[in-house]
Each structure stands twice: as structure tokens, then as C-alpha cells.
N, C-alpha and C positions, 0 to 999 in steps of 0.2 A: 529417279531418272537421271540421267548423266547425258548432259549436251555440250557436246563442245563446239564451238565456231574459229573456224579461220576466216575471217575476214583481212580484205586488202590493205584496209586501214586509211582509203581515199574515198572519196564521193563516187558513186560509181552511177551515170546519168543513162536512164534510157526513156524508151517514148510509150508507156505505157498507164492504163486506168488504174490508180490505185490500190480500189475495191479490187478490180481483179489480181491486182497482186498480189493482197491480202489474200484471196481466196485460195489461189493457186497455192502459196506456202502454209497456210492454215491446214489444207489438206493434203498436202505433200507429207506435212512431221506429225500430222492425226494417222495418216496410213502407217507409218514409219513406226509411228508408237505401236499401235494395234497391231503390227504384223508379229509384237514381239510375245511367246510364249509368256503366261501370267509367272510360272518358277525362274524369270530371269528377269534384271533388271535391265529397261532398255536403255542403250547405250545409240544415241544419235551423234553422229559428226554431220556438222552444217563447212561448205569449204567453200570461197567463193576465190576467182581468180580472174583475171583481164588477158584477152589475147587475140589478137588480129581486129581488133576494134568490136569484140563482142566479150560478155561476161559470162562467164561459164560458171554455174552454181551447181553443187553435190552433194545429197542430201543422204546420208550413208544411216542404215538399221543394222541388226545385228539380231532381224528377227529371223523367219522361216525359210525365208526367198520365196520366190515363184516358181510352181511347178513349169516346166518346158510345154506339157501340152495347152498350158494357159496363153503363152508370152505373147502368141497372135491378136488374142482377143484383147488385151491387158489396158488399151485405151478405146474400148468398142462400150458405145454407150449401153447400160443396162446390164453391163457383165459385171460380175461381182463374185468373191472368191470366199464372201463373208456368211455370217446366218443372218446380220439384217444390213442395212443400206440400199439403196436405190443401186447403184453400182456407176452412179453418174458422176463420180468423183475424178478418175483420172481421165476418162471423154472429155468434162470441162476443164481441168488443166493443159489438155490439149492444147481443147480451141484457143483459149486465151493465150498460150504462149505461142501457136501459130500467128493470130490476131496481132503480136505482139515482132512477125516476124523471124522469131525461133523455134528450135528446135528442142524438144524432149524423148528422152530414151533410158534405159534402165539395162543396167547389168546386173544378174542377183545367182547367190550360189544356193542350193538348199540345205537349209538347218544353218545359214552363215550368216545370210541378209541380204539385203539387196542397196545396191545402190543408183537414184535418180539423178538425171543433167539435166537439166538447164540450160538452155544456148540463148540469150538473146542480144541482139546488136545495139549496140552505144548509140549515144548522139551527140553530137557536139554541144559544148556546152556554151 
């Protein structure tokens, strides 16, 4: 596997539960792995950046992308593109990063990868 991170290189404070952090990115670079064909090595970039008083995070694969007739359903609980999981994995990154007062969204090309944002708003520290 090959991960790379850009990080800011400063504290970067926001108002959110831990655990759900942990969860959120646990399953964000679990998807990221899995979406990559087993004859390729996956290649994740993690990119975080600061702007307008919120942190914008990018979590980039370089597996299959997502088909276009999926991209509707692609955070709708129970949908799943896989042969096993619940398919409750990007529904609960959702919530939580709603929860969390941001936003998530995905650009992805096929047979390129796809890549996830991360929007959420700072707090003072």
C-alpha cells in the first residue's frame, strides 16, 4: 500500500466526538483500499487544507471510481456496491459529518478512483 498525507502541519481544532471521527476516517481509507482492484497496488493520498475557517480533507484512491448510475444512491443507507457489507458505511459518514456541521461529497472517474471531501468548520481555540 502506498499512503501519502499532506498535512498542514498546525493543530487543526474542531467540535466534534472522537469515536465518530475515528469512524468516519476508518471507513473513508477502508472504502478507498477495497475499491482498489486486487492486480494493483493501492495508492491513497490523505490532503488536508484550512480555508474560510473550515478544514477541507481529501481522501484520494486510485481504485475503480463509481459508476454514474450509482452516485445518487452512494450515501443512502443500505446501498452497497460490494458482495458483502451492510452498505451502512458512507450513510454513517454522512450523519456524522453533517452532525459535525459539514459537508461530504465525492468526485470519482472510472478505472481512475475516486476522490472524498471532507468540509468541516473550525472553532476557536
Amino acid at each position: 500500500i502506498s499512503m501519502q498525507w499532506t498535512l498542514t502541519g498546525k493543530p487543526i481544532m474542531i467540535y466534534a466526538d472522537k469515536t465518530h471521527v475515528n469512524r468516519l476516517f476508518t471507513n473513508l481509507i477502508q472504502n478507498a483500499l477495497q475499491s482498489v482492484p486486487e492486480n494493483i497496488v493501492p495508492s491513497i493520498q490523505i490532503e488536508e487544507s484550512v480555508l474560510d475557517g473550515h478544514v477541507l480533507i481529501k481522501i484520494k484512491d486510485n481504485g475503480e471510481g463509481i459508476p454514474e448510475n450509482t452516485h445518487s444512491k452512494i450515501f443512502t443507507p443500505n446501498f452497497t456496491t460490494k458482495t458483502s457489507g451492510t452498505g451502512l458505511g458512507l450513510a454513517m459518514c454522512k450523519r456524522i459529518v453533517e452532525q459535525m456541521n459539514g459537508k461530504i461529497w465525492f468526485e470519482t472517474t472510472l478505472h481512475e478512483g475516486t476522490t472524498f471531501f471532507i468540509e468541516i468548520p473550525l472553532t476557536a481555540h
